[in-house]
Kinemage of the C-alpha trace (Angstrom):
@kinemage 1
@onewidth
@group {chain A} dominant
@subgroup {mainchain}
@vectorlist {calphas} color= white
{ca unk a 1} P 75.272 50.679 144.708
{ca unk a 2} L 78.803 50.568 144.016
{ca unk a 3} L 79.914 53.587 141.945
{ca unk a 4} L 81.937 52.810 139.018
{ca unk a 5} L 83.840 55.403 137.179
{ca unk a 6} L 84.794 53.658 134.326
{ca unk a 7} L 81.286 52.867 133.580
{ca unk a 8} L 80.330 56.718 134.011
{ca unk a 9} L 83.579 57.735 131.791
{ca unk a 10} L 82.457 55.218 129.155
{ca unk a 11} L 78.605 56.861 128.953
{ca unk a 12} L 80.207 60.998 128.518
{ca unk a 13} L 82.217 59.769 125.562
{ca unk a 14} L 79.443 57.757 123.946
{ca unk a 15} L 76.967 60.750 124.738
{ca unk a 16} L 79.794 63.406 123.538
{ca unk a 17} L 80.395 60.631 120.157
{ca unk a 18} L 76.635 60.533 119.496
{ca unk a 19} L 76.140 64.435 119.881
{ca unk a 20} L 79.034 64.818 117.335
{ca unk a 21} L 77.336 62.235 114.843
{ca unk a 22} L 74.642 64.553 115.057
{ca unk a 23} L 76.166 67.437 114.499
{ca unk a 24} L 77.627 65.938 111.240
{ca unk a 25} L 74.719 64.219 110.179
{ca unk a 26} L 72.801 67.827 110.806
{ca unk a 27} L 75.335 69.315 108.549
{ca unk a 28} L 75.580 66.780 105.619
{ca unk a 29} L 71.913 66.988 105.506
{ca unk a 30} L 71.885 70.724 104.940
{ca unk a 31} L 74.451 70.702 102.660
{ca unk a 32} L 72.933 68.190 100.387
{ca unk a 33} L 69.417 69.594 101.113
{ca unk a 34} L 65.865 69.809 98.752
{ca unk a 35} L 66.603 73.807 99.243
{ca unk a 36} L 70.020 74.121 97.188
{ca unk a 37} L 70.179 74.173 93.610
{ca unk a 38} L 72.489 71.640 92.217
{ca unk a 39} L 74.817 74.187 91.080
{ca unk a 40} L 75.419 75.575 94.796
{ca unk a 41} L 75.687 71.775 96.029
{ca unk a 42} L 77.788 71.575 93.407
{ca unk a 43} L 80.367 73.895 94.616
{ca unk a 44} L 80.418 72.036 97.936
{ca unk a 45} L 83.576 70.507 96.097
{ca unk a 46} L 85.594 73.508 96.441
{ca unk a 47} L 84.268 75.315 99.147
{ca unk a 48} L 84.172 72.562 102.124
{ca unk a 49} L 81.429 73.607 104.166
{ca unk a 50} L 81.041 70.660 106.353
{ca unk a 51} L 84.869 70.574 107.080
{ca unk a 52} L 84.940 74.878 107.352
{ca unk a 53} L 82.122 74.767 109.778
{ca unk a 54} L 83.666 72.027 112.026
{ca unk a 55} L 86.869 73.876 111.852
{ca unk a 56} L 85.404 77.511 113.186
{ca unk a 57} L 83.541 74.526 115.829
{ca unk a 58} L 80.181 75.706 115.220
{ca unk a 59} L 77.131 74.102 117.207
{ca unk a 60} L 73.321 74.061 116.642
{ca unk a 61} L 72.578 75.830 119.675
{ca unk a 62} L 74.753 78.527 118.687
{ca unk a 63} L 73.983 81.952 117.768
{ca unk a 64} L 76.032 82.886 114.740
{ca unk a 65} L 76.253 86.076 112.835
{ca unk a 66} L 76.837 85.572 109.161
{ca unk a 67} L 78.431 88.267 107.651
{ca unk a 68} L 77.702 90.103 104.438
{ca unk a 69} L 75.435 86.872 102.605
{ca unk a 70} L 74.901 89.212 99.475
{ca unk a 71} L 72.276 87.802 96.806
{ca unk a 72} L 73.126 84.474 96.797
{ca unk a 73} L 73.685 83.691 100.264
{ca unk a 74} L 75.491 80.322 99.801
{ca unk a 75} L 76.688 79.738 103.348
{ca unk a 76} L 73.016 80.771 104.633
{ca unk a 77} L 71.766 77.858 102.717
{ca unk a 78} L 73.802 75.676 105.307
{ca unk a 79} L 73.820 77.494 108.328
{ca unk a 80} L 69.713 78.275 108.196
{ca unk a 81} L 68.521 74.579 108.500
{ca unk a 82} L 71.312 73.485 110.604
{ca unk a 83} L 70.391 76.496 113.422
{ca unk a 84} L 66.891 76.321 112.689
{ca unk a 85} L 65.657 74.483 115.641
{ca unk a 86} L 68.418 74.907 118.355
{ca unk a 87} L 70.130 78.252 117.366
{ca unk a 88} L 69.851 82.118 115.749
{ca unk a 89} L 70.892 82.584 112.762
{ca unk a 90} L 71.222 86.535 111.900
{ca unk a 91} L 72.367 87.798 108.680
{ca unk a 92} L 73.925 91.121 108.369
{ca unk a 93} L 74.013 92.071 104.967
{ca unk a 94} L 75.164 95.355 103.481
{ca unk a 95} L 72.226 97.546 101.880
{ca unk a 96} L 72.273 100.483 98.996
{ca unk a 97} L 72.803 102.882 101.642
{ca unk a 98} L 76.087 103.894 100.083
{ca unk a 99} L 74.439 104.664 96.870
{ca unk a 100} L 75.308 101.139 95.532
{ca unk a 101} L 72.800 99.652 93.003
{ca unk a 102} L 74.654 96.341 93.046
{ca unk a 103} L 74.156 96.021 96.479
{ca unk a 104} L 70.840 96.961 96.927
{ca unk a 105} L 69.373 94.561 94.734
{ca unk a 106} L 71.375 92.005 95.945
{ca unk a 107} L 70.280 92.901 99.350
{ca unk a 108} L 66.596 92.414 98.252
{ca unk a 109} L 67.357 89.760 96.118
{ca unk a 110} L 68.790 87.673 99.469
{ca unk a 111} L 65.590 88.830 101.453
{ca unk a 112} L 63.432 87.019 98.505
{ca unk a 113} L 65.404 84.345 98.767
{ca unk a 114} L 64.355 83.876 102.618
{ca unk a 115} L 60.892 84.645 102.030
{ca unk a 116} L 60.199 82.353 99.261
{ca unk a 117} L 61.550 79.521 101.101
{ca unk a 118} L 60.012 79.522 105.233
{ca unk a 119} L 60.185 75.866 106.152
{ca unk a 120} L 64.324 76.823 105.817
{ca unk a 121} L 64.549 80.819 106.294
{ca unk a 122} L 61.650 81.342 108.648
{ca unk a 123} L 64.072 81.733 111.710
{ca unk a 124} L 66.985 84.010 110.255
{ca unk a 125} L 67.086 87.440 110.810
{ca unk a 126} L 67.912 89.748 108.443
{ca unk a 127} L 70.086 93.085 109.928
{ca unk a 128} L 72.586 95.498 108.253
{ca unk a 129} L 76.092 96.360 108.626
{ca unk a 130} L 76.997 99.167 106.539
{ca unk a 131} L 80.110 101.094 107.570
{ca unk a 132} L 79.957 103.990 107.031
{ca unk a 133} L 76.367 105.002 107.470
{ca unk a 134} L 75.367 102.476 109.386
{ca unk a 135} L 76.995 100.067 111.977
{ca unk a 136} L 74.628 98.316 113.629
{ca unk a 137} L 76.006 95.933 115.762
{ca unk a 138} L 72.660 95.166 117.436
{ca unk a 139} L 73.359 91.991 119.396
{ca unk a 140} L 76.326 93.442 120.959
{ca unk a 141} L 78.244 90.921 123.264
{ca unk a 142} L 75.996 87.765 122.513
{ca unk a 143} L 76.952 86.355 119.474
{ca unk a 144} L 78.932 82.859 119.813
{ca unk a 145} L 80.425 82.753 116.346
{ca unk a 146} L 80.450 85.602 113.224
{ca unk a 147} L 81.277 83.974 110.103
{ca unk a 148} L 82.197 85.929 106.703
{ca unk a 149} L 83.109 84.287 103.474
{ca unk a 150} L 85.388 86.140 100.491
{ca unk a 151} L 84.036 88.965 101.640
{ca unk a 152} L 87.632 90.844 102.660
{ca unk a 153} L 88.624 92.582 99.396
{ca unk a 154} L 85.469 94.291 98.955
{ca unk a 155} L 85.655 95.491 102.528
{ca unk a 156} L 89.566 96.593 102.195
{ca unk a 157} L 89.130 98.008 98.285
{ca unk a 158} L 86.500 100.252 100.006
{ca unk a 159} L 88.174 101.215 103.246
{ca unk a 160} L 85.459 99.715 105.750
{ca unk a 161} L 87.570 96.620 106.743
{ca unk a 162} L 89.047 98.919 110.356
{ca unk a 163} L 84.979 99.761 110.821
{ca unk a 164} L 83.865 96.017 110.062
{ca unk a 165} L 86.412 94.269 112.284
{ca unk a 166} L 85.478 96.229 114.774
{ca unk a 167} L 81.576 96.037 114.247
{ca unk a 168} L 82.110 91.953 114.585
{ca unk a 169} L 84.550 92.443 117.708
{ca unk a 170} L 81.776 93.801 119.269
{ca unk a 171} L 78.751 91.644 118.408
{ca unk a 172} L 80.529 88.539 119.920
{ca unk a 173} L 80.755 87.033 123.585
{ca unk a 174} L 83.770 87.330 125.585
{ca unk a 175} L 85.324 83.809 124.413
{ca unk a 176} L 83.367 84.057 120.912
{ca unk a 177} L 84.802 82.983 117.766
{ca unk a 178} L 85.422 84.584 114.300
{ca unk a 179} L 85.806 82.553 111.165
{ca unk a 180} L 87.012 84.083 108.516
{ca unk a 181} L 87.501 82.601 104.728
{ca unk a 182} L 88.893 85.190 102.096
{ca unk a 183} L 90.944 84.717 98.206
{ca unk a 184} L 94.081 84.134 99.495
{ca unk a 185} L 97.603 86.156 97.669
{ca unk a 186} L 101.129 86.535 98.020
{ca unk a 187} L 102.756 88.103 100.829
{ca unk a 188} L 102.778 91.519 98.562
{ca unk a 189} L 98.885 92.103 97.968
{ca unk a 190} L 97.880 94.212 100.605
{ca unk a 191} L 96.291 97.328 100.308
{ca unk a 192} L 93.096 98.683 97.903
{ca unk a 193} L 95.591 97.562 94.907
{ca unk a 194} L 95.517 94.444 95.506
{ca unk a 195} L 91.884 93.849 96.800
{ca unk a 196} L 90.497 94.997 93.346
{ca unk a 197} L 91.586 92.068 91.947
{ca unk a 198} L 90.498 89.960 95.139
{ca unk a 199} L 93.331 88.562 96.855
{ca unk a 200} L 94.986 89.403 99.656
{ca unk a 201} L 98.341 88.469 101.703
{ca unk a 202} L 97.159 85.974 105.166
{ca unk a 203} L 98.799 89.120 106.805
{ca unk a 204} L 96.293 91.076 106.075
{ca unk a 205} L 93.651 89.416 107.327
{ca unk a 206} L 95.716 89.075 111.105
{ca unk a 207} L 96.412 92.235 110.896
{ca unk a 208} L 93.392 94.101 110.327
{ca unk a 209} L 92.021 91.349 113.137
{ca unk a 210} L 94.496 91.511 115.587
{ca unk a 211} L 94.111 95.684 115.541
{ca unk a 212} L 90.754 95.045 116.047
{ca unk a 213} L 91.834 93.307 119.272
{ca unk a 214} L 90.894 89.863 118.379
{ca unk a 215} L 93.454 86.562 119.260
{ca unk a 216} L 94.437 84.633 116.271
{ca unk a 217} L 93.871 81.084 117.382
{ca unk a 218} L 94.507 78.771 114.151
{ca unk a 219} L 94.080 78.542 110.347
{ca unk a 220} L 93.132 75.926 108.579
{ca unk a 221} L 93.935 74.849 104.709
{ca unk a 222} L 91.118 73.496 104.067
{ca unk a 223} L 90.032 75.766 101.739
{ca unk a 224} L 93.529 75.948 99.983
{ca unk a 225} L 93.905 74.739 96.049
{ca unk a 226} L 97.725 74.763 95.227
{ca unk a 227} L 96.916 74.736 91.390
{ca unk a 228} L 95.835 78.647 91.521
{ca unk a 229} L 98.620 80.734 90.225
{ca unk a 230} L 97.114 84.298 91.622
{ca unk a 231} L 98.208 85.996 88.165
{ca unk a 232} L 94.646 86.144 86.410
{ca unk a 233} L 93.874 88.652 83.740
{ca unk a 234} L 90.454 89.176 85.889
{ca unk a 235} L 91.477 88.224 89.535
{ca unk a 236} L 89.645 85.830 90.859
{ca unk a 237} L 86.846 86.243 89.042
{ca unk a 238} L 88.916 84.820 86.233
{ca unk a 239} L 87.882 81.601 87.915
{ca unk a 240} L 84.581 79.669 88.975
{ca unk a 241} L 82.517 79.891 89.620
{ca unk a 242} L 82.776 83.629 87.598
{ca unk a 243} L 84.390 82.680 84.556
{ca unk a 244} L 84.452 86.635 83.776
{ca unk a 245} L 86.375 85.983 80.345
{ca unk a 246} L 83.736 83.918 78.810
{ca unk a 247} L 84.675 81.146 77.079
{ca unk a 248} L 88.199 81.903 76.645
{ca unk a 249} L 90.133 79.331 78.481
{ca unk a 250} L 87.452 78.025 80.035
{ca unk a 251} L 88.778 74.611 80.238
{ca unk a 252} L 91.548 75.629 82.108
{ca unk a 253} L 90.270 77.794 84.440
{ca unk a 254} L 87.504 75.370 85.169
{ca unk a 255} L 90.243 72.640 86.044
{ca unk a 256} L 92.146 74.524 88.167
{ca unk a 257} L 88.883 75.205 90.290
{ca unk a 258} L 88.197 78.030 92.538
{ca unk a 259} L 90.407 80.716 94.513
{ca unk a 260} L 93.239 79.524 96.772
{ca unk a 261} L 91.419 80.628 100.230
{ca unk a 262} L 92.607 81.075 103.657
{ca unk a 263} L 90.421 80.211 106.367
{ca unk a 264} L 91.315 81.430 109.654
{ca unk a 265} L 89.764 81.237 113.077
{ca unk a 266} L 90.140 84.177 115.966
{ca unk a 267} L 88.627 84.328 119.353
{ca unk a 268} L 87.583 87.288 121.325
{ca unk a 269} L 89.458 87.734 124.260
């Protein structure tokens, strides 16, 4: 039989086009799925999950550490179905070990979430990451992908961001990826200032990164919403989906939408 390499070329790229489908299919189903409340789904508007995800190139055979969930755990609702079958999903949550009310029961209030819900959470495991009392990074050097979402201020306002950079550095593969998305500011917020009202400077974010001896690859603005000024009375919790003033100027607030984000991608050398 004659070999024919145009024929063989022709079969990869359909194969490679139909595992892509897939992939996206996989992930509009879980975004849109029976387990998310229509107010999460909702926020699918602002927060691009689909387009995030493909950005940081996740997979479903991947094994991804998701960084700091909290209560809600909005991203787990996506990643948890979409890994279920061919990947790990581990979720490293913070804990009350700090003394923190507010984040122990949101810690517990995530691990209800799981357990009330198997046919989705069955597979993810639940770890913590804690810095200072505890830094567990268990699955050192196997991780293909961390992920952490507006998590950065709380971890720069409370001088763990040098101990959780480096607790992610060392979870992933050689060649591993970290995707980052955080409430993007100015070039002048950096510091513990500026994190208490929740942005900070892109800078930041390589910096802290880059220290922590990860490569900055690319960013994306996907996430980005030009019609956020930065100069709210309560941060960004001025905004949705917080609305921490109440009703006062809800209107506007609501239409300019939530934070301007950046969402960055690094690799570990």
């Amino acid at each position: 039989m004659k070999f024919n390499a145009s024929l063989l070329i022709a079969s990869l790229l359909a194969g490679l086009m139909s595992t892509l489908a897939h992939g996206n299919d996989a992930l509009e189903k879980a975004i849109s799925g029976e387990h998310r409340s229509k107010t999460n789904i909702g926020r699918n508007e602002w927060r691009h999950p689909v387009e995030t995800l493909k950005f940081f190139g996740i997979k479903a055979d991947m094994t991804i550490v998701e960084i700091w969930p909290g209560g809600g755990g909005w991203y787990t609702e996506v990643l948890a179905p979409y890994l279920r079958n061919d990947g790990k999903l581990y979720a490293a949550n913070y804990d009350g070990s700090t003394g923190s009310t507010y984040m122990m029961k949101n810690a517990q209030k995530f691990k209800d979430k799981l357990a009330a819900h198997p046919n989705v959470y069955d597979q993810v495991v639940v770890t913590s990451l804690m810095p200072p009392k505890i830094v567990e990074p268990s699955l050192s050097g196997t991780a293909d992908m961390v992920v952490t979402f507006r998590n950065l201020h709380n971890w720069v306002r409370n001088a763990q961001a040098d101990a959780m950079f480096a607790a992610m550095y060392e979870m992933l593969k050689s060649g591993g990826t970290l995707g980052l998305v955080a409430h993007r500011g100015g070039n002048d917020k950096v510091g513990p200032e500026a994190a208490k009202k929740g942005y900070l400077a892109e800078s930041e974010a390589l910096r802290l990164a880059t220290a922590a001896g990860f490569k900055f690859v690319e960013r994306s603005d996907v996430n980005a919403n030009p019609k956020d000024t930065k100069d709210h009375p309560e941060g960004v919790w001025t905004l949705p989906p917080s609305f921490r003033l109440g009703d006062t100027d809800r209107k506007k607030y609501a239409a300019i939408g939530e934070s301007d984000r950046m969402t960055l991608k690094f690799t570990k050398p």
